[in-house]
C-alpha positions in Angstrom: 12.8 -10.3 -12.2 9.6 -8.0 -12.1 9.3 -5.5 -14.2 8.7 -1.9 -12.6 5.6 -0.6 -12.8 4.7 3.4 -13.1 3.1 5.9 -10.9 -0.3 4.5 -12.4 0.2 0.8 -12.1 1.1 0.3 -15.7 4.2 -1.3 -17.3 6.1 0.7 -19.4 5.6 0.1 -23.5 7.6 -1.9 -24.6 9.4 -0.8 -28.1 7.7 -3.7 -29.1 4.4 -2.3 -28.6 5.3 1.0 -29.8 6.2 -0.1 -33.2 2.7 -2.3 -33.5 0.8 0.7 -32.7 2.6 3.1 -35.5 2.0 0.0 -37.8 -2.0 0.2 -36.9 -2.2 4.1 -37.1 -0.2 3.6 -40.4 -2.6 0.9 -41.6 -5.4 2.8 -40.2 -4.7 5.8 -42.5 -3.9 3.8 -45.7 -7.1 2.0 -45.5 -9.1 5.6 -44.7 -7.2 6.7 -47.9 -7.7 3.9 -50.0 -11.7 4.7 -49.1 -11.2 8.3 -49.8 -9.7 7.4 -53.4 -12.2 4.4 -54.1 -15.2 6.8 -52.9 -13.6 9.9 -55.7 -13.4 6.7 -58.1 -17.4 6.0 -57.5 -18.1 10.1 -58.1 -15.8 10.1 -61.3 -17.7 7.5 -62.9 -21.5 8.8 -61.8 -20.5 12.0 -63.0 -18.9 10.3 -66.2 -22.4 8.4 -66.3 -24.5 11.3 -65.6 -22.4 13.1 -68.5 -22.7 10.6 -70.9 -26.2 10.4 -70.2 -26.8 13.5 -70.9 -24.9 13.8 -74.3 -27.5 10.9 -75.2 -30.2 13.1 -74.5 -29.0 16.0 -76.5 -28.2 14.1 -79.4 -31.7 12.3 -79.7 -32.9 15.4 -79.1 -31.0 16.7 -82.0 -31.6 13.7 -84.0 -35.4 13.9 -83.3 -35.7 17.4 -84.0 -33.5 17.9 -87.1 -34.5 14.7 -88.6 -37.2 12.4 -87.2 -39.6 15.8 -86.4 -42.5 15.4 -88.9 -45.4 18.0 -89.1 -49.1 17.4 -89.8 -49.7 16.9 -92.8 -52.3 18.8 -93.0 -55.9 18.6 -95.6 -55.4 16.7 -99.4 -57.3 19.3 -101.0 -59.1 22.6 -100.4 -62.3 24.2 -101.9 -62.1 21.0 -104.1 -58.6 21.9 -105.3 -56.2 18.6 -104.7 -52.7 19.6 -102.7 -49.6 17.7 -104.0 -46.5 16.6 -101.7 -43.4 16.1 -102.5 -40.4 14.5 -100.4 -39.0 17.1 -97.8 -35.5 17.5 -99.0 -32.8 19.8 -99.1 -33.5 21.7 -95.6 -30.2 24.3 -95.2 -28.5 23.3 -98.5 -27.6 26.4 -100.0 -26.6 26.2 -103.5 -25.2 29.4 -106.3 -26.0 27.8 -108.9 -29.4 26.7 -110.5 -31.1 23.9 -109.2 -33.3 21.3 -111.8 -36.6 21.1 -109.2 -39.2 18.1 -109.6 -42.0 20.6 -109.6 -43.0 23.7 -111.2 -43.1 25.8 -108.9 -40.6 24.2 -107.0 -41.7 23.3 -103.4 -38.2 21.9 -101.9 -34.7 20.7 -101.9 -31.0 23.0 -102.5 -31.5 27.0 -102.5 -29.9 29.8 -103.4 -30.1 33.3 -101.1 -33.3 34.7 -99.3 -35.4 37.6 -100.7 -38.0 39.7 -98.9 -41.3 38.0 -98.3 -44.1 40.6 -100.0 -45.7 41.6 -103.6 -43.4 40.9 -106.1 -43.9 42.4 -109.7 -41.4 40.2 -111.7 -40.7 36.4 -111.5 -38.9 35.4 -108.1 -36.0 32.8 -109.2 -36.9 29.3 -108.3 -34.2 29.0 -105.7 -34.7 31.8 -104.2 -38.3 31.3 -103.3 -37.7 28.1 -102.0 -35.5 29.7 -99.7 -38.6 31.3 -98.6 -40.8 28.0 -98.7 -37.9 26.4 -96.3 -38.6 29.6 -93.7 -42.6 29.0 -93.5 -43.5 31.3 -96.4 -46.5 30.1 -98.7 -46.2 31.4 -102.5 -49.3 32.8 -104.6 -47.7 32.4 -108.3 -49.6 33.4 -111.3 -49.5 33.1 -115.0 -48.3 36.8 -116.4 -51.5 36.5 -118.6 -54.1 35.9 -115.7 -57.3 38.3 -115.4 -55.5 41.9 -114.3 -58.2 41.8 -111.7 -57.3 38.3 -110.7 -53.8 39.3 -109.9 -54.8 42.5 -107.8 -56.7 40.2 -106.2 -54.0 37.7 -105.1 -51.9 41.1 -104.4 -54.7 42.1 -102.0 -54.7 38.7 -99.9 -50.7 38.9 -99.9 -51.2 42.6 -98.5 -53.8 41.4 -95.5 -50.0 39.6 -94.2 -47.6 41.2 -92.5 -45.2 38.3 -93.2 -44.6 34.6 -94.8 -46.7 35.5 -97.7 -45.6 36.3 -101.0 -46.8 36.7 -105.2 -45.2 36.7 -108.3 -45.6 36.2 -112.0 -44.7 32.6 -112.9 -44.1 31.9 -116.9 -45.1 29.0 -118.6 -47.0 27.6 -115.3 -49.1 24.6 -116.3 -52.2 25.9 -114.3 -53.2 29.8 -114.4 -52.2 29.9 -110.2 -50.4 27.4 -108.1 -49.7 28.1 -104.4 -46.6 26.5 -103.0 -45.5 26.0 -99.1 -42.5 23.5 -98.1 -43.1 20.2 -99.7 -46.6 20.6 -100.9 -48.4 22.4 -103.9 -51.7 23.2 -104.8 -52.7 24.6 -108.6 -55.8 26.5 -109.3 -57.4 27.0 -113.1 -58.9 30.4 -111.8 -58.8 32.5 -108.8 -60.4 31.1 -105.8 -59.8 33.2 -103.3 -61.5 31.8 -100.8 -59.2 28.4 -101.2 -56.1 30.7 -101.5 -56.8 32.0 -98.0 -57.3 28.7 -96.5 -54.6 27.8 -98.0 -52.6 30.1 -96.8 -53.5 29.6 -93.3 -53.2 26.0 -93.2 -49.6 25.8 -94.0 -47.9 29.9 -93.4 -45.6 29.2 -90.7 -45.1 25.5 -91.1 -41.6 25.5 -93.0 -38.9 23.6 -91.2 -37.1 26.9 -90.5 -38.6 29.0 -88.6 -37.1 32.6 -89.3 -38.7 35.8 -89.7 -39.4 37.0 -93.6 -41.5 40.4 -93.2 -43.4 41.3 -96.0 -41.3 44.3 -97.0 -41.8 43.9 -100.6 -44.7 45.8 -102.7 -44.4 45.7 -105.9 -47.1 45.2 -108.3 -47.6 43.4 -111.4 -47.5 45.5 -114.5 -48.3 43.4 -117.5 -45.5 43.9 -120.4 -45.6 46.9 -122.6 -47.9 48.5 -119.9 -47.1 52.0 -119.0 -45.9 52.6 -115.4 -45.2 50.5 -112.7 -44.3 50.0 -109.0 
């Protein structure tokens, strides 16, 4: 027998049909969900990518610039006067203690607190001033017994800085004046001021640290048993 037909001219569903339609919508919404998980998956791993690419750069970044950053080197000599480098070492290693140096002056490695940047009548201790060297500061030393007029001198170039420069008596120096910066050294037998100045120039500034040391400190160089000072 026929079956009926509706108002429209359509057979009625059967249950049949029914139930193979749910299953179609049902598979029709687990596949669309299975594309909406695999398609988070695929932004989860670029953004993991993306991330991890990123770290990388940083930490070249840090590697290059903490580590495999070198600066000029800059002239061998000046005015005639050779310059001396020594290994680069000790950058941030803070120390209480003393340190045994491989120069006198020292021009690197462990250090003890900063002092002020400036004229200095007495002797700076070693690890102190290197301190300074690490934060771009070049030193003007001198032998206690130097010319007086030598000394003002050197006090006088110090003085034309507001900052990174400093002097100091230095004791049983080899040479009557040595300048020191991070890592390198020059010595002078006599004042040469005209070297000192380049000197000073060339490498002021060029520490691995750059921090601010003002040149706060004036304090002039009174020879022993001299009368007065300040």
């Amino acid at each position: 027998m026929a079956r009926k037909r509706t108002k429209t001219g359509r057979r009625p569903s059967s249950a049949s049909d029914a139930h193979e339609r749910r299953q179609a919508r049902l598979e029709a919404r687990r596949a669309a969900r299975e594309r909406e998980l695999e398609a988070r998956a695929r932004a989860a791993r670029r953004q993991r990518l993306v991330r991890f690419a990123l770290l990388g750069l940083l930490a070249g970044a840090f590697v290059w610039f903490f580590f495999l950053q070198t600066r000029p080197e800059g002239p061998d000599s000046i005015g005639g006067h050779a310059i001396q480098r020594f290994p680069e070492t000790g950058v941030n290693e803070h120390v209480t203690g003393t340190v045994d140096y491989d120069s006198s002056p020292p021009t690197h490695g462990p250090h003890g607190a900063v002092v002020a940047c400036g004229v200095h009548g007495e002797p700076i201790p070693n690890e102190n001033q290197v301190h300074l060297l690490e934060h771009g500061a070049v030193g003007i030393q001198y032998r206690p017994d130097v010319e007086p007029a030598d000394i003002a001198a050197i006090e006088d170039i110090v003085r034309d800085y507001d900052s990174k420069v400093f002097s100091a008596p230095y004791p049983d120096m080899d040479t009557a004046i040595a300048l020191t910066s991070w890592g390198e050294l020059m010595r002078l037998d006599r004042l040469d001021a005209a070297a000192i100045r380049r000197y000073v120039e060339e490498f002021r500034g060029q520490g691995p640290e750059s921090v601010a040391c003002d040149n706060t400190m004036d304090e002039s160089f009174r020879p022993p048993g001299e009368a007065g000072g300040g």
